[in-house]
C-alpha positions as CSV (number, residue, x, y, z in Angstrom):
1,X,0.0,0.0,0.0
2,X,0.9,3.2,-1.0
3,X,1.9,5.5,2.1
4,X,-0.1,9.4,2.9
5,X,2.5,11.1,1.0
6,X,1.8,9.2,-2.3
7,X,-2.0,8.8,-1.6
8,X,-2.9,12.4,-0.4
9,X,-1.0,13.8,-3.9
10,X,-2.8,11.4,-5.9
11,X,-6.0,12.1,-4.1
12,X,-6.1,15.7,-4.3
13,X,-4.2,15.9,-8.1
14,X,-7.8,14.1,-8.9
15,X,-10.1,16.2,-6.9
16,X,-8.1,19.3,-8.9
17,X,-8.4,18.0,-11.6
18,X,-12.2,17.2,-12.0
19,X,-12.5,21.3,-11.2
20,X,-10.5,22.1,-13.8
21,X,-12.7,20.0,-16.0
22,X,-15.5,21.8,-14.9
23,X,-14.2,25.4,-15.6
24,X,-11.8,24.8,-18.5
25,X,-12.5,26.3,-21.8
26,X,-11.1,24.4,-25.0
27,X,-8.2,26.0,-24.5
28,X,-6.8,24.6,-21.7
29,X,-8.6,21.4,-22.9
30,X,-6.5,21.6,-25.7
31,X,-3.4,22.2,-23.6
32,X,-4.2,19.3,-21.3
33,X,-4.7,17.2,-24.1
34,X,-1.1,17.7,-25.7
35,X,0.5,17.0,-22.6
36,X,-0.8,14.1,-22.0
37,X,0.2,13.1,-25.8
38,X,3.4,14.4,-25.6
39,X,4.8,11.1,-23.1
40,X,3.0,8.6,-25.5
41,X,5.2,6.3,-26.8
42,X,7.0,7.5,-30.3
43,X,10.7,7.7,-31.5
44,X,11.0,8.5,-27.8
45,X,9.6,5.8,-25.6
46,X,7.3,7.0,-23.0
47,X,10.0,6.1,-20.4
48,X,12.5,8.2,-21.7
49,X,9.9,11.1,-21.7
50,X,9.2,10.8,-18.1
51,X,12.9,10.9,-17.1
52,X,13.4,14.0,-19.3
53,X,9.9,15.6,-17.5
54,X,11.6,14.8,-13.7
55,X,14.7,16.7,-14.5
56,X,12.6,19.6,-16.2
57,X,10.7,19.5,-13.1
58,X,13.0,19.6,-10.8
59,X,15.1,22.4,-12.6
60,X,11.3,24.2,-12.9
61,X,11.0,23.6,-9.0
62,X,7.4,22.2,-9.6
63,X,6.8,20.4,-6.5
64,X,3.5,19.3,-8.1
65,X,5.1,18.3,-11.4
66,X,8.2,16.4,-9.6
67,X,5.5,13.9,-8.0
68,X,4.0,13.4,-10.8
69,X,6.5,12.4,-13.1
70,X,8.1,10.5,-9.7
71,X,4.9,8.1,-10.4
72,X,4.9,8.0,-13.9
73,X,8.9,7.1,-13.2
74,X,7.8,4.2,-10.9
75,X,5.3,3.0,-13.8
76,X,7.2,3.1,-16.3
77,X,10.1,0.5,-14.5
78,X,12.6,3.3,-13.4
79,X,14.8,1.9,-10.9
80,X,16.3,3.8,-7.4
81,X,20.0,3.5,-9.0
82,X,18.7,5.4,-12.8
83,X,16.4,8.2,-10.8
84,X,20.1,9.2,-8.9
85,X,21.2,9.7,-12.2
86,X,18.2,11.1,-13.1
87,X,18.5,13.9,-10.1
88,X,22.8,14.4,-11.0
89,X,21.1,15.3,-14.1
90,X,18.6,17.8,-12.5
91,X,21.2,19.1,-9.8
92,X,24.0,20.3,-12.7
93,X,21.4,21.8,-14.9
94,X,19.3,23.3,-12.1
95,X,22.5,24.3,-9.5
96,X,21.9,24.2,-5.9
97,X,18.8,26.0,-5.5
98,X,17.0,22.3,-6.8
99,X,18.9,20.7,-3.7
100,X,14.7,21.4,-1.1
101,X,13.4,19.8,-4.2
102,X,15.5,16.9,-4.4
103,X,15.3,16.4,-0.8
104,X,11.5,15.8,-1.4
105,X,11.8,14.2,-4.5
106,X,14.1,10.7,-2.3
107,X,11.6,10.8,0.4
108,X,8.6,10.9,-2.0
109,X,10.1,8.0,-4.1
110,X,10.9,6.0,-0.7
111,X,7.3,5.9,0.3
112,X,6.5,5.4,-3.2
113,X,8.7,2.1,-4.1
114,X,7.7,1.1,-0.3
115,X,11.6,1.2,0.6
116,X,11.0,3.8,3.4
């Protein structure tokens, strides 16, 4: 079982979700829609697309985003010794200011692969 952190983010990304529905135009529908197209496997296998959407979002600072693509990570077979280098990645490109991020990024993906 998944543990709060994990559970309350998936909860209330849902919840958020279902008011955007209610209030987006086709706009952001549209936008919504790309992105989710966007990690489809391609040239690029979806895998490969959700490593490269961690390090932008850690280098962003998206909390929100970071956890997200943490879990798409997990799906998609990424293992605790590739998201280091994932994060090494994220750290050079993003400098030392990423380093809170990071910080929750470990302990998110510990209660995430149950290793905590």
């Amino acid at each position: 079982m998944k543990d709060n952190m994990v559970k309350t983010f998936q909860e209330e990304r849902e919840k958020l979700n279902r008011l955007i529905s209610e209030y987006a135009g086709k706009e952001i529908k549209r936008f919504l829609n790309l992105d989710s197209q966007v990690y489809r496997d391609d040239i690029l296998p979806a895998r490969t697309k959700e490593m490269m959407g961690l390090v932008a979002s850690l280098v962003l600072r998206c909390d929100d985003c970071i956890r997200y693509h943490l879990i798409k990570c997990h799906e998609n077979g990424i293992t605790s010794a590739e998201l280091e280098e994932i994060i090494a990645v994220s750290l050079i490109v993003g400098g030392s200011i990423t380093i809170p991020h990071i910080r929750r990024a470990f302990a998110f993906w510990r209660e995430l692969t149950g290793t905590a």
